[in-house]
N, C-alpha and C positions, 0 to 999 in steps of 0.2 A: 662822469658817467655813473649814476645809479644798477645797482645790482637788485633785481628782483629777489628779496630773501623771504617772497613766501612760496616758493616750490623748493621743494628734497632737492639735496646733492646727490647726484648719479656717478659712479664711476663709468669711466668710458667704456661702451660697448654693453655694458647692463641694461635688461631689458627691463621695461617697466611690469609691476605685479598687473598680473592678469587672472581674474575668476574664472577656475574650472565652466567647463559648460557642463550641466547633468550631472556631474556628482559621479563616484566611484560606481561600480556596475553594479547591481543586486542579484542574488540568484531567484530566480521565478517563484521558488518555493515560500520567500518572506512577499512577492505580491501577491501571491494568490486569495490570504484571506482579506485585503481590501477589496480584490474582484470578484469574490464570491460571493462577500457580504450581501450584498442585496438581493440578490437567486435565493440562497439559502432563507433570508428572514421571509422574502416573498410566500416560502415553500414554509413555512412553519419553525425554525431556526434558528435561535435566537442566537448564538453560538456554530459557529462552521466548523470547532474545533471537535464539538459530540460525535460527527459524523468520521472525519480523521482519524479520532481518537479513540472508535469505541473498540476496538480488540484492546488498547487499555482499561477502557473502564468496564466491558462484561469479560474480559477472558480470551485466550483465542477461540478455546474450545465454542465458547455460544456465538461467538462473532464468525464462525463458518455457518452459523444454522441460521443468524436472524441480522438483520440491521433495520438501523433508525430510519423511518419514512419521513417524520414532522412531529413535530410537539406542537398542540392546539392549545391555547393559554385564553383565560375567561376574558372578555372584550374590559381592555383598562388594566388589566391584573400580570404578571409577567412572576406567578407560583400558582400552583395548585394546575399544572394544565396537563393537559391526556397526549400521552406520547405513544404515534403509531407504530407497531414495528412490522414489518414480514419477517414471516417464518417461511423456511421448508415445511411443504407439509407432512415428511414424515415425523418433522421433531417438534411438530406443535403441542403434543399433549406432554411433552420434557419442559418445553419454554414456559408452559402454559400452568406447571409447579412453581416455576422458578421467578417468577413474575415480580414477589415484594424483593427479592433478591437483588431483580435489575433495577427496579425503581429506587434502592435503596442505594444501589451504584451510582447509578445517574443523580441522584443528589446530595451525592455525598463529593460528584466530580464538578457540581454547581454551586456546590457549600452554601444549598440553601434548599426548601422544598418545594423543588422547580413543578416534580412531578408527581401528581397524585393516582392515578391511573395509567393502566398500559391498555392499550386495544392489539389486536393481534389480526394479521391481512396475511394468509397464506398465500404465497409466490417462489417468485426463481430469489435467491441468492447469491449475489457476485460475492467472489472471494477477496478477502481482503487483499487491497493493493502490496506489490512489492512481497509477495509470499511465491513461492518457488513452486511450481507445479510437481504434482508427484512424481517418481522413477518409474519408468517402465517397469515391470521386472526381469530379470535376464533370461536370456533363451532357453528355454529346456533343452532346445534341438544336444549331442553330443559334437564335441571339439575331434575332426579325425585324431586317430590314435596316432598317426606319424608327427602331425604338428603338435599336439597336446604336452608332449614332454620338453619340446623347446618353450612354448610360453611356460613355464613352469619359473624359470629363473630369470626374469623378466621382475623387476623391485618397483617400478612405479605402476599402483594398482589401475590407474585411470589408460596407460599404454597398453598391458595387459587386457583390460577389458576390450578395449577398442581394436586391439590383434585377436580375440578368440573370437571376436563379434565378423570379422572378417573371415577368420579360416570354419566358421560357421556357414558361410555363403559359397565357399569354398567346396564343402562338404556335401553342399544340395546339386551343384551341377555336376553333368557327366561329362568327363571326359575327352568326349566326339571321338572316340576311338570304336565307332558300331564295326561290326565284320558280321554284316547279313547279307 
């Protein structure tokens, strides 16, 4: 009898090597700029990272007043192109100083002179993603005086708040004890 010696020795009960299907999982955040790629270049673009990333590259402070609309680049040419932004319109004539400032950001985060001109489109401004919306402020109304001294020794300040914000509510109804 011949033995076939061009297949592997297997121990018994070993399964044979099998190729993953699909590959470990990804988080949605590394596909996003293969998916976005073509919207954004469609829309003026060249980079989907300017738009993500501009509270790093003008500041937070300006990236609540303005964001990037598109970068318009001369037909053939991929430098020297005019980048739109909207502003609030109350903080246009602030942006509207600070202009060689941004452009000098914005090409300094392209490491090349992407952009020679800003144009400026007064509108609404969405707030940069992932930022915390502001606190209420806390109630003026007063804490009744009988509860007031119990929250007092109360150490966790978020329990605290959340127990006077109640004996606040506490404070506004009456009693139903009328005698008319």
């Amino acid at each position: 009898m011949e033995r076939d010696e061009s297949k592997p020795k297997r121990a018994k009960g070993a399964k044979p090597y099998e190729r993953q299907r699909g590959g470990a999982a990804k988080p949605i955040s590394d596909l996003m700029p293969q998916i976005g790629r073509s919207a954004f270049r469609r829309f003026g673009f060249v980079q989907s990272s300017v738009v993500s990333r501009w509270p790093e590259i003008v500041g937070e402070t300006h990236a609540r007043v303005c964001t990037p609309e598109m970068i318009r680049f001369p037909p053939g040419e991929k430098s020297e192109g005019i980048m739109h932004l909207v502003v609030l319109p109350a903080h246009a004539p602030l942006v509207q100083q600070i202009l060689p400032e941004i452009a000098e950001r914005v090409n300094r985060f392209f490491g090349y002179r992407a952009v020679a001109r800003i144009k400026l489109r007064q509108g609404e401004v969405k707030p940069p993603p992932g930022r915390d919306p502001p606190k209420a402020p806390p109630s003026l109304k007063p804490i009744p005086m009988e509860l007031g001294d119990s929250l007092r020794d109360i150490g966790d300040p978020e329990l605290r708040a959340v127990l006077e914000s109640l004996a606040r509510s506490f404070g506004d109804q009456d009693d139903g004890n009328d005698t008319r």
